[in-house]
N, C-alpha and C positions, 0 to 999 in steps of 0.2 A: 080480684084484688082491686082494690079503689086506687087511685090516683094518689090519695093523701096517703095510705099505706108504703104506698111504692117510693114515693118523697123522705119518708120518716126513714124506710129501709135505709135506703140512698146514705143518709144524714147517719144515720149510726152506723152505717159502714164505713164512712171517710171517717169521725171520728173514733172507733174503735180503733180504725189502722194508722190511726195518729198516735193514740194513747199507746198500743201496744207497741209498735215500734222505738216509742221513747223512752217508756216509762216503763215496759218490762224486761228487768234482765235475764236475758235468757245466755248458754251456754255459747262461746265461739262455734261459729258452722248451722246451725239453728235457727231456721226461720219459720215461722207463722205467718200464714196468708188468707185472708178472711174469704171465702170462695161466697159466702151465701147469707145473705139475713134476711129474717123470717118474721116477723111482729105480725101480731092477734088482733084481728078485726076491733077489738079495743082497747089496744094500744097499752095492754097491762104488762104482756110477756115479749120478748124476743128472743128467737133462737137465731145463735149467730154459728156456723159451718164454716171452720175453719181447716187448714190442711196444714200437715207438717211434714219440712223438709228438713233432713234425710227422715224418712218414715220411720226405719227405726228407733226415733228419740221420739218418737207419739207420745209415749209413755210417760216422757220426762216432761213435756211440752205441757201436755192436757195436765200435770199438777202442777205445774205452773201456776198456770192460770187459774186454777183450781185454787192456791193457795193465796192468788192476788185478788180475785174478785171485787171483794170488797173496796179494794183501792180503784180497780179498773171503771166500776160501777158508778163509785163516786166521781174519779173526775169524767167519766161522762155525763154524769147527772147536772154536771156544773156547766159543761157545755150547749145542752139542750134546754133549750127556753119553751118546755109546756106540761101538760100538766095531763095524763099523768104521766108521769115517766117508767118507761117500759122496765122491766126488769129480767135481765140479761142471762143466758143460760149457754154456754160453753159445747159446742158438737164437735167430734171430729170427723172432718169429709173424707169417705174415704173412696171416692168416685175414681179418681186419679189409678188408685193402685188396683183398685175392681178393674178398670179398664185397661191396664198394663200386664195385665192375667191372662185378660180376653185375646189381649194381643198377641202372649209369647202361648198360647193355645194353638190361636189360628194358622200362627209359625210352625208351629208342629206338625199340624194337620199338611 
């Protein structure tokens, strides 16, 4: 991954955790935390890997977002001065609770 890739990530992930903490409302208890962004060697797409806590409101979380896009997209689009600007696709990380599995496993064992 190039340098300029790795900057742009950087950039949409402070601003995503801007936007979303202000300007999504979400349920008391409920938080979103952007774990990981991904942008295309040409800078068309980004996938952004986010995690929700409590895990159980994934569900409620991911149409959230789902159902904000549009706005989330835009005021990021107004934030980012180039050209072109990535267009934003919603993951949820689920590394955290993969590895919380592993763990009450090896407990076992």
């Amino acid at each position: 991954m190039s340098l300029r890739v790795e900057k742009i990530n950087e950039l949409i992930k402070n601003h995503l955790g801007e936007i979303i903490s202000r300007e999504l409302n979400m349920k008391s208890g409920v938080f979103i935390t952007i774990s990981k962004v991904d942008t295309s060697p040409d800078l068309r797409y980004t996938r952004v890997f986010v995690s929700i806590f409590p895990e159980k409101e994934t569900g409620y979380a991911k149409k959230a977002l789902q159902n904000e896009i549009y706005r989330i997209q835009g005021n990021l689009n107004k934030k980012l001065n180039m050209k072109p600007i990535p267009r934003v696709t919603f993951l949820i990380d689920s590394t955290e609770s993969e590895a919380q599995k592993v763990e009450d496993i090896l407990k076992e064992l």
